[in-house]
C-alpha positions in Angstrom: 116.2 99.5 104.2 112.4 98.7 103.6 111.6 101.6 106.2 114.1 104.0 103.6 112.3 102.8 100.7 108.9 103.4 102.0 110.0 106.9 103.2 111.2 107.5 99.5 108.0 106.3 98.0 106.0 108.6 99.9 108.6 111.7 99.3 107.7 110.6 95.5 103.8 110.5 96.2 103.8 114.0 97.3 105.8 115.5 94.8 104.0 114.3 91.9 100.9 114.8 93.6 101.7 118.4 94.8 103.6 119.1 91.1 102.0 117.7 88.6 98.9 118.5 86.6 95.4 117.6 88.3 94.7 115.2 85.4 98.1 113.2 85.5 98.4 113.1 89.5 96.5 109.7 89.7 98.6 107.7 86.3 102.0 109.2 88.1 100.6 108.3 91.6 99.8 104.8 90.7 102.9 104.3 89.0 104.8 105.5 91.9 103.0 102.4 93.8 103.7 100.2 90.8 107.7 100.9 91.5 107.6 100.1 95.2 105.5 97.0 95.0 108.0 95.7 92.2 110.7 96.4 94.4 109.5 94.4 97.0 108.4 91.5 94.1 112.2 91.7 93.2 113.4 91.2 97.0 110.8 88.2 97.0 112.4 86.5 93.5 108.4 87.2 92.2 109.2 90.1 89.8 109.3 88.2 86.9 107.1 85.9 87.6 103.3 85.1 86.7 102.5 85.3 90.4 104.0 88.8 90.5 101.9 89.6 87.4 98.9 88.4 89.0 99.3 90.4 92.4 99.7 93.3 90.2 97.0 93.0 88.8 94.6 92.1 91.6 95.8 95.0 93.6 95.0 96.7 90.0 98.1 98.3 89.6 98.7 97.8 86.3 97.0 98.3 82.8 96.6 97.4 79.4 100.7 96.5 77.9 102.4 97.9 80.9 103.5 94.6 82.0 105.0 94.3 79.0 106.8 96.9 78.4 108.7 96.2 81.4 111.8 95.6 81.0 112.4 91.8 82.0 114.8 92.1 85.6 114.4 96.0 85.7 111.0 96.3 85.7 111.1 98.9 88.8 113.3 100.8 87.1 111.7 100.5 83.9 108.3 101.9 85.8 110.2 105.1 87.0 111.7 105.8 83.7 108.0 106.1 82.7 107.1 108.7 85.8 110.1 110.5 84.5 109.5 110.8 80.3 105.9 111.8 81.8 107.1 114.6 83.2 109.6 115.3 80.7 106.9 115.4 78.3 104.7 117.9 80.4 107.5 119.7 80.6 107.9 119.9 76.9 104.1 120.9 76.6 104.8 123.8 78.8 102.5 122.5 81.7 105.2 122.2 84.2 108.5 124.3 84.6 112.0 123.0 84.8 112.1 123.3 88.6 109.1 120.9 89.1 110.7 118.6 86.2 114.0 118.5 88.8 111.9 118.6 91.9 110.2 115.1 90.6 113.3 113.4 89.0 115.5 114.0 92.1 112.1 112.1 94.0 112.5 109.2 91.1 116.1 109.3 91.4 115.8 108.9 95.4 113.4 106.0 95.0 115.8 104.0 92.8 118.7 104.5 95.1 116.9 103.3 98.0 115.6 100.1 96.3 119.2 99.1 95.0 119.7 99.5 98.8 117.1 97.4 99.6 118.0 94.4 97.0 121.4 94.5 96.2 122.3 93.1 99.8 119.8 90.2 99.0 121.5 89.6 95.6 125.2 90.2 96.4 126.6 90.6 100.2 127.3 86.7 100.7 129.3 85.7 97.9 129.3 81.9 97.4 132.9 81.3 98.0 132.3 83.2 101.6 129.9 81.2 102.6 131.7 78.1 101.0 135.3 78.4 103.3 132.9 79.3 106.3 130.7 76.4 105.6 134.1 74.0 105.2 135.8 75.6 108.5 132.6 75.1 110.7 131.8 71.4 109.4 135.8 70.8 109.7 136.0 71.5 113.2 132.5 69.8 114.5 134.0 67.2 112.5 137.4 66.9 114.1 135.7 67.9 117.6 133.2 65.2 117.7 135.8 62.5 116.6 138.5 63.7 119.1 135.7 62.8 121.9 134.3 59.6 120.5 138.5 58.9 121.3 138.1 60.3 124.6 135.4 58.0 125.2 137.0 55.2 124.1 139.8 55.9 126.2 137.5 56.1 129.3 135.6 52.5 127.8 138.9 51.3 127.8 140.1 52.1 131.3 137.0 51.2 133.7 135.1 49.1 130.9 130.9 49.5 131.2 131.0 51.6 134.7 131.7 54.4 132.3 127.9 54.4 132.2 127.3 55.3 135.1 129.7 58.0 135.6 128.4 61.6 135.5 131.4 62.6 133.4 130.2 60.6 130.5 126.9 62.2 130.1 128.2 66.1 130.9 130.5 65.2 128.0 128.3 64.6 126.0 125.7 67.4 127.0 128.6 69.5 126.0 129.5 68.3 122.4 125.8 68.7 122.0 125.6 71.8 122.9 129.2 72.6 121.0 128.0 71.3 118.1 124.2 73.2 118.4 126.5 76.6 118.8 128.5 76.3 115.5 125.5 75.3 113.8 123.2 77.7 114.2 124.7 80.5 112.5 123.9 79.0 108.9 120.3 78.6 110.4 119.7 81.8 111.5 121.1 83.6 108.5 119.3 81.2 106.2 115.8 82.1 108.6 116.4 85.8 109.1 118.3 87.3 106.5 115.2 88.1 103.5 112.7 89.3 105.6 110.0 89.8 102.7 108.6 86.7 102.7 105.4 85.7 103.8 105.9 84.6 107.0 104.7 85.7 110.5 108.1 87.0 111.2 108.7 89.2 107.9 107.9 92.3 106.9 104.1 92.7 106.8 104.3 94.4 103.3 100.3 93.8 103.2 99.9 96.5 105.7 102.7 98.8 104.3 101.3 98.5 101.1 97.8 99.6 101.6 99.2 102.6 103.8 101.1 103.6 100.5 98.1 103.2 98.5 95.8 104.8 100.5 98.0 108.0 100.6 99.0 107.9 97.1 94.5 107.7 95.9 94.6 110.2 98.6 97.1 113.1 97.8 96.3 111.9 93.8 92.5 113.1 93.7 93.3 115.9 96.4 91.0 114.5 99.3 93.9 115.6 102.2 93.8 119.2 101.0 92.1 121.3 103.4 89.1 124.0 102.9 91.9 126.7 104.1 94.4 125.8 100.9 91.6 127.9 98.8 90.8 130.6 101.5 92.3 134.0 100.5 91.7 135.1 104.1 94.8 134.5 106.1 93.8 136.1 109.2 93.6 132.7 111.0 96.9 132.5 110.5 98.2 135.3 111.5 96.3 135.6 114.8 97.6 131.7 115.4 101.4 132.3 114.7 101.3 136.0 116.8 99.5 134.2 119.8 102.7 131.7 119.3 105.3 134.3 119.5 103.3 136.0 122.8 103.2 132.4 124.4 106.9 131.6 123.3 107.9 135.3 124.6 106.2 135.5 127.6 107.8 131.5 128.9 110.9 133.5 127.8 110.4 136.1 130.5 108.8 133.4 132.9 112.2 132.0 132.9 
C-alpha cells in the first residue's frame, strides 16, 4: 500500500507540475507533499497531534493558517481539496482548460483512494470482537492444555514417586508444552510487531528516505530543473535521425532472424 501511495504522489507531482501555471507549480507541488506526509502522520496516530504539527513544520511544509484550516481527522483530505479549488479557480481565470482541470483532479482523486487504502486497514480490518473470540479460544486451550499435563504429571508422580525426575519423558514433556504454548502465542505477537509498519523502528518503513525522494522530485519538476535543453529546441532533427536508425536496427535484426 505505501509503495501505491508513493506511486500516486508522484503521478500528482507531475501533473501539476507539467499542467499548471509556472507560478503555481511550487504552492500545488508542496501541497501535493503536504497530503502524502499527512497520510503517513495519520497511519502513525501523529496527524493531529502537536508532534505532527511540528514535523510539518521543520520539514517546512506548511505556512501561515494552513494548519488550521485543516480539517481536524481529515486533514489529508482537507490539503487535496485545496490542490483541487486551486485549479478550479485557474480554471475559472481561464489559465488552464477543462482537460487539464480533469487531468489534475483524476491525480487528486487517485491519491485519496490510495491513502484510504493505506489507513483504513490500520483503522478497521481487526475488529475488536475478532480479535476478542480469537484471543479467548487461544488462551482457553493453552489453558486447558497445560492443566491436562500438570495431571499427566501427577499421574506419573503418583506411579514411580521422585524417579520421575530422572526420566527423560518428564523433561521432553515438558520441552513440548513449552514449545505448544510458544506456538499459539506468537501469533498476537507478531501481529501486534508487524502489522503498522510506519513507525520508527529499524524494521518499518523508512519514510525519512521516501520522503526526501518525494521532495526532491516535487522542488525539482516544480521550478523546472529536470526539463532538458531539447524541450525548447525547434530543431527536431536529433530526433528523427535517432528513431529512423531505431527502425533500421530493429528491421535489419528482423531479417537477421
Amino acid at each position: 500500500m505505501s509503495g501505491a501511495l508513493c506511486g500516486a504522489t508522484r503521478n500528482l507531482l507531475i501533473n501539476v507540475a507539467s499542467l499548471a501555471p509556472q507560478e503555481e507549480r511550487t504552492l500545488l507541488a508542496r501541497w501535493s507533499i503536504l497530503g502524502f506526509e499527512l497520510t503517513v502522520l495519520k497511519a502513525r496516530y501523529l496527524i493531529d497531534t502537536e508532534e505532527g504539527r511540528e514535523y510539518l513544520e521543520l520539514s517546512e511544509l506548511i505556512v501561515g493558517n494552513e494548519w488550521d484550516k485543516m480539517v481536524d481527522g481529515d486533514r489529508h483530505t482537507s490539503v487535496w481539496y485545496w490542490i483541487q479549488e486551486k485549479a478550479s479557480e485557474l480554471n475559472k481565470k481561464g489559465i488552464i482548460d477543462a482537460h487539464r482541470l480533469q487531468t489534475i483532479c483524476n491525480a487528486v482523486i487517485l491519491s485519496r483512494d490510495k491513502a484510504n487504502d493505506l489507513m483504513s486497514p490500520i483503522d478497521r480490518d481487526q475488529p475488536p470482537p475478532y480479535i476478542f473470540v480469537c484471543a479467548i479460544l487461544i488462551n482457553v486451550n493453552l489453558l486447558l492444555y497445560s492443566v491436562a499435563k500438570g495431571m499427566v504429571w501427577s499421574t506419573w508422580m503418583n506411579d514411580v514417586g521422585g524417579s520421575v525426575f530422572i526420566e527423560p519423558r518428564l523433561y521432553c514433556d515438558i520441552l513440548i508444552l513449552y514449545a505448544y504454548t510458544l506456538i499459539f502465542s506468537q501469533p498476537f505477537d507478531v501481529c501486534a510487531l508487524l502489522y503498522n509498519p510506519f513507525g520508527p523502528r529499524d524494521i518499518d518503513i523508512p519514510h525519512g528516505n521516501v520522503g526526501k525522494g518525494i521532495r526532491k522530485l516535487g522542488a525539482s519538476l516544480a521550478v523546472g530543473q529536470s526539463l532538458p535543453d531539447t524541450m525548447y529546441n525547434t530543431s527536431r532533427d536529433n530526433d528523427r535521425i535517432t528513431l529512423l536508425n531505431g527502425f533500421e536496427i530493429e528491421k535489419a535484426e528482423r531479417d537477421l532472424a
